[in-house]
Structures are given as C-alpha cells and as structure tokens.
C-alpha positions in Angstrom: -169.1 -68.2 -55.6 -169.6 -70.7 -53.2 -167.4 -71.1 -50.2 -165.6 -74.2 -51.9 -164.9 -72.4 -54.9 -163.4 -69.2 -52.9 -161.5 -71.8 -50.7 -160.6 -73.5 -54.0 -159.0 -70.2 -55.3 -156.9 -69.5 -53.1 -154.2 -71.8 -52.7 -153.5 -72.9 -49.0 -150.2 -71.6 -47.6 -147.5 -73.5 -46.3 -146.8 -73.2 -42.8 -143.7 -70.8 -42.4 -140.7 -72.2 -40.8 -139.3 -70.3 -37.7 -136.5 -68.5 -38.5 -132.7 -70.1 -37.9 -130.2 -68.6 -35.6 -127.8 -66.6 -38.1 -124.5 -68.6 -38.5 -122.2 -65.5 -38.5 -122.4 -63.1 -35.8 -120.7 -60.0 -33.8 -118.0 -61.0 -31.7 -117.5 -58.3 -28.7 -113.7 -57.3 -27.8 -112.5 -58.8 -24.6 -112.8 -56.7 -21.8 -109.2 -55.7 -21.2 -107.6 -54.5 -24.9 -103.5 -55.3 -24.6 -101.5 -52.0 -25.7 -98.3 -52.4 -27.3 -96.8 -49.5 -26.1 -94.7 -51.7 -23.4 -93.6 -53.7 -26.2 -92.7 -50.8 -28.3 -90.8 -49.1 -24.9 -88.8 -52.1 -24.7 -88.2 -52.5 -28.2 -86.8 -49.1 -28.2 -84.8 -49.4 -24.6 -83.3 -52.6 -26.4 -82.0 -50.2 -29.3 -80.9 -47.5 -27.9 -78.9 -49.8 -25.6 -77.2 -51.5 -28.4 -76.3 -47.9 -29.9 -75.1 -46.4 -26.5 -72.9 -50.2 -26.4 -71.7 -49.5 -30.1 -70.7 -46.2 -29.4 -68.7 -47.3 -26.6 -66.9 -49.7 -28.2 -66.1 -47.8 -31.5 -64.5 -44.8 -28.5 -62.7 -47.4 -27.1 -61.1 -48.9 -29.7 -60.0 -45.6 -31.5 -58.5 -44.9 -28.3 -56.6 -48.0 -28.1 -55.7 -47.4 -32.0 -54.3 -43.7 -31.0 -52.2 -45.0 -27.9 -51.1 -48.1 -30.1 -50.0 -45.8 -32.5 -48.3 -43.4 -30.1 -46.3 -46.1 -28.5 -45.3 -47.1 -32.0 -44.1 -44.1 -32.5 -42.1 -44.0 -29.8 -40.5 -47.4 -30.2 -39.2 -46.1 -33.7 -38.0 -43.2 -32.3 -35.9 -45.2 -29.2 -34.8 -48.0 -31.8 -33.3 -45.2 -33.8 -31.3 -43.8 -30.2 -30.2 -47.4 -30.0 -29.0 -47.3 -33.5 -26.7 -44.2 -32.7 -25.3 -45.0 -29.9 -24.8 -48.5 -30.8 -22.8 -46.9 -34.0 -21.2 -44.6 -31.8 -20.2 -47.1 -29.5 -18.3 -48.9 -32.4 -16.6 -45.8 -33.5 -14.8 -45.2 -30.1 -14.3 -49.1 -29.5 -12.4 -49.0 -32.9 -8.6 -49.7 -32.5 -8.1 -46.3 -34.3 -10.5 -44.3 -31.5 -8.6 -46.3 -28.8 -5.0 -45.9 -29.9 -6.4 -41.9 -30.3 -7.4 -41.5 -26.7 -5.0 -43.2 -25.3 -2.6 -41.1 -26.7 -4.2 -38.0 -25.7 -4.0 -39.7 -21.7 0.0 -39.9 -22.6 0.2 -43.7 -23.2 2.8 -45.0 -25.3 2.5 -48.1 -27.4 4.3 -51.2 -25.9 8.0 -52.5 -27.6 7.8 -55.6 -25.9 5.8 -58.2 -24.1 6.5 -60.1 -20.7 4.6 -62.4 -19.1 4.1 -63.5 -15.4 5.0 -66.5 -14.3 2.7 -67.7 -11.1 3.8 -70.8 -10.5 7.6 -69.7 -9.6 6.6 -65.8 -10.0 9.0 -65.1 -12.5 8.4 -62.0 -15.6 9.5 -64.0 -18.9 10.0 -62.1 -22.0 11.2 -59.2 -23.5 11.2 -55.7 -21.0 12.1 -52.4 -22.3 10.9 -49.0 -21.1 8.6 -47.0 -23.0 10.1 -44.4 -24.9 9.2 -40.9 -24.0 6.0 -39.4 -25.5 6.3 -37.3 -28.2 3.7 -34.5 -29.3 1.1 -35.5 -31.8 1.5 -34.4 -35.4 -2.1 -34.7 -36.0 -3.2 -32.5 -33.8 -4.5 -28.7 -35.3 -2.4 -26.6 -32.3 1.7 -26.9 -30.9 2.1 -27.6 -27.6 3.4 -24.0 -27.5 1.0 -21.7 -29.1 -1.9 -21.7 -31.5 -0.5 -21.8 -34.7 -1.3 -25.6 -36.4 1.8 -27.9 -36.6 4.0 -28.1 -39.6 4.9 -31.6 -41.2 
C-alpha cells in the first residue's frame, strides 16, 4: 500500500477542543465558622428568666390570695361582734331593760309631770312626790333572807 492509500485509511482526526472550566465547583467555608452556642446561651437565659418571673408571680399572688382570705375571715368574724353587741345594745335600750334597772338604782316611776317655765321661771303642772319604793316581786331572794318571794 502506497502512502495515499495508508493515509486514505485512516480517517483524519479532528482537532480536540481544550477542555472547559467545570461549571460546578467546591466552595471552601469561610474562614471564621459562627457557633450558635451564644444564641442557644441566650435563648436559654431568656427562659429560665421567664420561669424564675412566673414563679414569682404565681408566690405572690397565692400569698395575696391567703392574706385576702385571712382578712376575710376576720371581717366575718368582727361583723358578727357587731351583730351582738348591736342586739345587745337593743335589749338593754328596751323600755322593759330600762324601767328594770332603774328600779334596781331605787327609782320610782313619775305620777305627774311639771314643766319649767323660763320665760317668768315658773313650774306648771301637776307635782306630787314619789311614792316610797317598794321591794320587787320579781326578784328570786327577800330583802331579808334567801328564800324566793311568795306572790
């Protein structure tokens, strides 16, 4: 075979390109990698804050619930005091009560009623003298012993 023919065999190659740049490649890291462990700290500081602040307030308000309750307490228990001795007030400002002790301090009910004059200070009216006081019947002993008083 002749030159030709061996140059006629082989086929002629086509020049290769030169290879492209890849399109994708390897990024590196930067230099200074942010932790997020400060982040995290103050995440955590910001909870246990708000749990420390809760607990605070739930104490204080159960203690304001315990004096509130005390002092109610206490209020029924005065109003109640009030209630007695305004009722036992009553009793002895009856007319009854009244007539009753002054007996016992040897007052006599009046028979008659005079009135003062100011203008020419005369007494107008009725005047008689008490009659004497007498022993009470109601009472459980004689004014002379211990034995209760007969009707």
């Amino acid at each position: 075979m002749s030159a030709t023919a061996a140059a006629r065999v082989a086929p002629a190659r086509a020049p290769r390109p030169a290879p492209l740049e890849p399109r994708l490649r390897l990024v590196r890291p930067p230099q200074h990698v942010r932790t997020r462990v400060p982040f995290v700290v103050t995440c955590m500081g910001v909870l246990i804050t708000a749990l420390v602040v809760m607990l605070l307030l739930n104490t204080a308000t159960a203690q304001a619930a315990f004096e509130t309750s005390r002092t109610q307490r206490q209020l029924t228990g005065l109003l109640q005091d009030n209630d007695e001795l305004a009722a036992t007030l009553d009793e002895k400002a009856s007319p009854e009560h009244l007539a009753a002790a002054a007996r016992e301090l040897g007052m006599v009910p009046a028979t008659g009623t005079g009135w003062i004059r100011l203008s020419d200070q005369t007494v107008a009216g009725v005047q008689e003298p008490a009659p004497p006081a007498q022993p009470d019947v109601t009472s459980p002993e004689a004014p002379g012993g211990s034995a209760p008083a007969q009707p």
